[in-house]
N, C-alpha and C positions, 0 to 999 in steps of 0.2 A: 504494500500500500504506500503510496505516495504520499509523505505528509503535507498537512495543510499549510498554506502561508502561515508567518509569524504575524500577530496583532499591525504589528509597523509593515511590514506588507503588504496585507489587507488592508490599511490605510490610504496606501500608495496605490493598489488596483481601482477601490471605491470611490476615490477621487478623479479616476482617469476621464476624460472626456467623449462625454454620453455618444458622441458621434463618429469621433477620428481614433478616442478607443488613446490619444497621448496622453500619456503619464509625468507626473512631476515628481520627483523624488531626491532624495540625496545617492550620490554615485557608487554608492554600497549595496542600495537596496536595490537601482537599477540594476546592475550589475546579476544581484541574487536572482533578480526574477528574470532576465534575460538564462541563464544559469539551467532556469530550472523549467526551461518553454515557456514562462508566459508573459515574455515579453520579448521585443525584437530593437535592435536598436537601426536607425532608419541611417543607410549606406551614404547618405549628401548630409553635405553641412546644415543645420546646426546640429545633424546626427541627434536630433531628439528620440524618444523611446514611446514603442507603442503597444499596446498591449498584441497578443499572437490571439486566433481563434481559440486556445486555452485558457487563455488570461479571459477574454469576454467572458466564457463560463462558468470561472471560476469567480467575476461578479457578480454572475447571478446565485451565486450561494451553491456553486460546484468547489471542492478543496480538492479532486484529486485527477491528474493527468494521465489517462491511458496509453502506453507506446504503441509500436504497428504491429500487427499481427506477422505471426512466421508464414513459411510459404504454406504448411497444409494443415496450420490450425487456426481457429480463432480465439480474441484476444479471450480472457477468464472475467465475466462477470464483475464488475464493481459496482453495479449503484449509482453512476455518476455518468453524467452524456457520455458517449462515444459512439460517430458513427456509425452502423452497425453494416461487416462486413460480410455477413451471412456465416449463416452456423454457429453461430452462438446455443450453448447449452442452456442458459438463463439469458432471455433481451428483455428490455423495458417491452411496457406493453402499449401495444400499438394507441393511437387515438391524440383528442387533440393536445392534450400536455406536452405528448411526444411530436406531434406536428411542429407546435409552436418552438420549441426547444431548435430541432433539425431548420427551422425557415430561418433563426436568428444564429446558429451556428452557419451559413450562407450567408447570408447578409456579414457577416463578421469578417468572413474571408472575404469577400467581395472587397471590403473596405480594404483588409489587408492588400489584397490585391492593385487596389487604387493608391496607395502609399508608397509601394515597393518596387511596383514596375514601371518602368521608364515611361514617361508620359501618360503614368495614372492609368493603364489599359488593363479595362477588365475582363478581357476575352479572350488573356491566355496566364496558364497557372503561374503563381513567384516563387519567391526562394522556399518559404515554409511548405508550400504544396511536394517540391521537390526532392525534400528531404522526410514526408512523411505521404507517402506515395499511396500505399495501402487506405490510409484513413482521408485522404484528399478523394481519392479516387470513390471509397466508400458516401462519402459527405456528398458529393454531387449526382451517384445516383439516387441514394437516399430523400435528397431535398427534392429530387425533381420526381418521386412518388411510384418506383420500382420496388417491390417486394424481396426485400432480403430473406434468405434461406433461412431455415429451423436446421435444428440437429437432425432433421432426417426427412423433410418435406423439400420439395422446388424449391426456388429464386435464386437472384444472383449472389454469388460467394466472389470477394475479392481478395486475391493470392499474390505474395512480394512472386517473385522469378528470378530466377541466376542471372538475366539481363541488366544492366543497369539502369535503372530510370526505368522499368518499366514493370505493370504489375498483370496480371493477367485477372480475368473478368470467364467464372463460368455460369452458368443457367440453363437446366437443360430443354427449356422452350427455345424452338429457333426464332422463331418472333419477339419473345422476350428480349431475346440476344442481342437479337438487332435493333431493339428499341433505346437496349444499353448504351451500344455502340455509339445510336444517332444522338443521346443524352450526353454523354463524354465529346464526344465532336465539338459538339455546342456547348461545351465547359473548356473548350481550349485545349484536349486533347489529341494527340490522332493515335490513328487505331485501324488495325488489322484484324482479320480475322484468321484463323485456322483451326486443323484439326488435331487431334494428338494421332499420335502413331499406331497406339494401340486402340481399337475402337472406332476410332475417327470421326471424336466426340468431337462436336465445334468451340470452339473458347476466345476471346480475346485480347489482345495483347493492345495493352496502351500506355500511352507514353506522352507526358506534359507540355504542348508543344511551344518552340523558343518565337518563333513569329510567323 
């Protein structure tokens, strides 16, 4: 379990700015919460700090950070948002709490998005997407209202892959699939499709794309 901020932490996130999500703090605390995901410090001068899609959640009274899942499992239940990348043994339950949670985790990275990428362009993923691929990739089918898998029912499951930069996407409707695909496209991915070797199951392979 990831521990929760320190009081003075919590300080520094609840003050952050309702909208751009910038933080003021002393260069310590930045520093801790940049440290620990939830917060980014922005690459152009005056190199001010802003909270990451973690830091958002963890204002709204979320304390703990989930990493990405391995390639053929998903992450372990905690209680606390995480995109859901199919196959979870324990998920939140579906409905509008969860809606509303998933629509404002999007809008967050959006924002992130519009801070970090060269001339504010929100229609292709930034740094943070690119270093947490699984749960980026999870968060934009999710938002856009595709059916993540159970421990043992349909939907899409998203998987790291030996590739770099890129995660792979199964579901075993082909229509589904393709709805993924055209979903990810329109979040600033690109994306292939193919089959596995044995079976010649279809899956997708996608990747954050640079411009």
């Amino acid at each position: 379990m990831t521990r929760p901020p320190t009081a003075a932490q919590r300080r520094v996130i609840d003050a952050a700015d309702p909208v751009t999500g910038r933080l003021r703090g002393t260069e310590s605390q930045l520093t801790a919460l940049v440290k620990r995901g939830l917060a980014f410090r922005h690459p152009r001068p005056p190199h001010d700090h802003f909270l990451t899609p973690e830091g958002h959640r963890v204002r709204q009274g979320i304390t703990q950070v989930p990493g990405p899942a391995g390639p053929e499992e998903a992450p372990a239940p905690t209680g606390v948002f995480a995109a859901r990348v199919g196959g979870e043994e324990a998920a939140p339950a579906a409905g509008p709490a969860r809606r509303r949670e998933v629509h404002s985790a999007w809008q967050g990275l959006l924002e992130l998005r519009r801070m970090t990428n060269p001339g504010g362009t929100t229609d292709r993923p930034c740094g943070w997407e690119r270093t947490h691929l699984v749960q980026a990739a999870a968060l934009a089918l999710e938002a856009a209202g595709h059916g993540p898998a159970g421990p043992e029912d349909g939907g899409y499951r998203v998987r790291e892959t030996p590739q770099p930069e890129a995660v792979a996407v199964h579901e075993p409707d082909h229509e589904a699939l393709r709805a993924c695909a055209a979903t990810l496209e329109g979040a600033g991915w690109q994306v292939s499709e193919h089959r596995e070797p044995r079976g010649g199951t279809r899956y997708l392979l996608a990747s954050p794309r640079r411009a």
